[in-house]
SEBA-356773 format. One line per 10 residues: their letters; for each residue x, y, z of N, C-alpha, C. Coordinates in nm, 2 decimals. Each point is the difference from the previous one (the first is absolute). Layout:
a	X Y Z X Y Z X Y Z  ...
END
This chain:
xxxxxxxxxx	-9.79 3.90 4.83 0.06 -0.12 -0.02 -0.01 -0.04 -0.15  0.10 -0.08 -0.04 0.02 -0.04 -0.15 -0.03 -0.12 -0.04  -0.10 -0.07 0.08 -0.04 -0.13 -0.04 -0.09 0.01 -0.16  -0.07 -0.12 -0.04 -0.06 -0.05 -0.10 -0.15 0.06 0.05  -0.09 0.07 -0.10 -0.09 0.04 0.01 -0.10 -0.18 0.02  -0.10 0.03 0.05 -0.10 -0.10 -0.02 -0.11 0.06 0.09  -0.12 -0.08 -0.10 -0.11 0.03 0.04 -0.04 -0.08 0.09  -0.04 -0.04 0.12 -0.10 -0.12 0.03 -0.08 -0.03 -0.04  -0.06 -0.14 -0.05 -0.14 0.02 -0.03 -0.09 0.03 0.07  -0.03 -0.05 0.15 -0.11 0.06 0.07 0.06 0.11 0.14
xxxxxxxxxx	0.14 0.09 -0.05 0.04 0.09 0.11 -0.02 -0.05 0.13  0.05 -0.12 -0.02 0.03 -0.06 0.14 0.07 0.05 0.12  0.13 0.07 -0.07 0.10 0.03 0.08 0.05 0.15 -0.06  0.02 0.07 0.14 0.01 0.17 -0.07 0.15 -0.03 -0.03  0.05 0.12 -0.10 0.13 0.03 -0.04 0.11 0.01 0.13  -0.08 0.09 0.08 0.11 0.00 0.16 0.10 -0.11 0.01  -0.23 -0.12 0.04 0.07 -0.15 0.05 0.13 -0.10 -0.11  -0.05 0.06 -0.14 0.14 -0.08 -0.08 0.15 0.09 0.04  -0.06 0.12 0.02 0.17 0.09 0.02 0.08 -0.07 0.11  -0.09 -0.04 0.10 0.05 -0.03 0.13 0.03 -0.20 0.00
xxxxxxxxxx	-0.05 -0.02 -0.10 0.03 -0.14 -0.02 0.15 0.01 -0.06  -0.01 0.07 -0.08 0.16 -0.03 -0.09 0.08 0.00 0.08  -0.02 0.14 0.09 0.15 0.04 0.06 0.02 -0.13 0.10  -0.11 -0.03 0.05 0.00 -0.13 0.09 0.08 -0.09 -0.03  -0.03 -0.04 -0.09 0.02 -0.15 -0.10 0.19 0.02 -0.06  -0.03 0.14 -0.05 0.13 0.06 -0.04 0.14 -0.04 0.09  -0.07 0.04 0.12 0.12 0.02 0.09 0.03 -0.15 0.08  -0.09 -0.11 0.05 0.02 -0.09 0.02 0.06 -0.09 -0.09  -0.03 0.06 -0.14 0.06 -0.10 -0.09 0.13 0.04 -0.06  0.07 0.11 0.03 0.07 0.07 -0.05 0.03 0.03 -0.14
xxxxxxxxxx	-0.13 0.05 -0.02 -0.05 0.02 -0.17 -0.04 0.17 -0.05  0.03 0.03 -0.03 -0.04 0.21 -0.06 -0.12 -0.03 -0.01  -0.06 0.07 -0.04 -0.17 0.06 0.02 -0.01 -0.05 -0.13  0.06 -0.01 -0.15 -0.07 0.02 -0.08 -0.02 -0.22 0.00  0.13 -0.06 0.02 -0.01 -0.13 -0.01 -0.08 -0.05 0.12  -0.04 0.05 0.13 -0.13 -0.05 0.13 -0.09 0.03 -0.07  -0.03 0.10 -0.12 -0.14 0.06 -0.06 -0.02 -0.10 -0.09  0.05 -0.06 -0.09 0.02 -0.11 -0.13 -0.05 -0.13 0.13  0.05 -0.03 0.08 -0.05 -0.09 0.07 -0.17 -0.01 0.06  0.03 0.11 0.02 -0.15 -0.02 0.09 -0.12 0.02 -0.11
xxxxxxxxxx	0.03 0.08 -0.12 -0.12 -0.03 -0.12 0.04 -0.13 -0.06  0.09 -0.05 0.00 0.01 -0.14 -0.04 -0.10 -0.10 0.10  0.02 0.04 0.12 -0.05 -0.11 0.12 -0.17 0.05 0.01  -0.04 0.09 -0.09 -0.14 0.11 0.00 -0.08 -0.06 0.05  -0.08 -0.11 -0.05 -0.06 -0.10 0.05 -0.02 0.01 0.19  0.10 -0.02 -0.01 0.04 -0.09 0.19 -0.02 0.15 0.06  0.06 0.11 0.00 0.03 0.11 0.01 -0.15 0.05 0.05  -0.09 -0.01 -0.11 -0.18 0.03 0.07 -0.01 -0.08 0.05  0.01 -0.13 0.02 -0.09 -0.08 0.07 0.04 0.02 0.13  0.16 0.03 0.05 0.07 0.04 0.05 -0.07 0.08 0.12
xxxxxxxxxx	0.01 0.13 -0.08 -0.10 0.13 0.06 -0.15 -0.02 0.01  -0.07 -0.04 -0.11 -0.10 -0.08 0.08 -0.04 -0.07 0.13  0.12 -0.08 0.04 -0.02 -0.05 0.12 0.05 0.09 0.12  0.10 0.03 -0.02 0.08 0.10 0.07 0.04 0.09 0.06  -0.08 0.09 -0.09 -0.01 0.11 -0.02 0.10 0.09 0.00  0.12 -0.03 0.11 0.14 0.10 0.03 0.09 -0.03 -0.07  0.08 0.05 -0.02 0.13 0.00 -0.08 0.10 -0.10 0.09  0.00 0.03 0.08 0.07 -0.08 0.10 -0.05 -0.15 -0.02  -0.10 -0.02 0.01 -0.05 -0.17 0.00 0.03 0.01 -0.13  -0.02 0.04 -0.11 0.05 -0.02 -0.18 0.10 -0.04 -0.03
xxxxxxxxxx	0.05 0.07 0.08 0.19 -0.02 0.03 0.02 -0.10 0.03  -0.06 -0.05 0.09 0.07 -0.14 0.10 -0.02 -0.11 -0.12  -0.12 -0.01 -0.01 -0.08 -0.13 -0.09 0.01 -0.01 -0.13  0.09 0.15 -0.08 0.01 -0.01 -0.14 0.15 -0.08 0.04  0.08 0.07 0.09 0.14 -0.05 0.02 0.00 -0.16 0.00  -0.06 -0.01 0.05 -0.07 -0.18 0.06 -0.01 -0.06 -0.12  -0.08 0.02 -0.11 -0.09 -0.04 -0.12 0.13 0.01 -0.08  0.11 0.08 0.00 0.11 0.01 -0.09 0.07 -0.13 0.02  0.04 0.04 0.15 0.09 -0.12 0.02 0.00 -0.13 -0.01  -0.16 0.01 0.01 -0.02 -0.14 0.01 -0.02 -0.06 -0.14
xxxxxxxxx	0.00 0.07 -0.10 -0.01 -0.03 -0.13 0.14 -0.03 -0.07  0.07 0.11 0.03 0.17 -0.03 -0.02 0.03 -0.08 0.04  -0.04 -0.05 0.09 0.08 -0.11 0.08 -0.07 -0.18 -0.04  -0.11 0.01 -0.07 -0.05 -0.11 -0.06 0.07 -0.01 -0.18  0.03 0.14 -0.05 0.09 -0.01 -0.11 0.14 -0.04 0.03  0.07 0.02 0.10 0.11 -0.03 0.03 0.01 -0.17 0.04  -0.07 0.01 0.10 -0.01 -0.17 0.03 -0.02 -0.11 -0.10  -0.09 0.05 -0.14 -0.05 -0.12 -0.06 0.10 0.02 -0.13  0.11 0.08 -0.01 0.08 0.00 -0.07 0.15 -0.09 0.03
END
């Protein structure tokens, strides 16, 4: 995969679990791998706490999707 190198700080989350996020995130969002990859190090933060709680890719998925929208849609609204 051709994403943005990054290191975690405390190797929260293995490389798999981000490979399997992008495509996730990628394809629900209808975004390429490299602009879902720019997103989810942008969202980095939320992303561990994320897997932290989570642990699957699948619940990461649901609740980052969640956390997006619901953010966009408080930029959109208060505009």
């Amino acid at each position: 995969m051709t994403h943005m190198k990054y290191e975690p700080k405390f190797g929260t989350v293995s490389p798999d679990n981000i490979d399997k996020l992008i495509r996730k995130i990628g394809k629900s969002l209808f975004l390429d791998d490299e602009v879902a990859s720019a997103l989810i190090y942008k969202e980095w933060e939320m992303v561990e706490l994320l897997f932290e709680k989570h642990k699957k890719v699948k619940a990461v998925h649901k609740h980052l999707l969640l956390e997006i929208d619901g953010h966009y849609r408080g930029i959109v609204c208060s505009n």
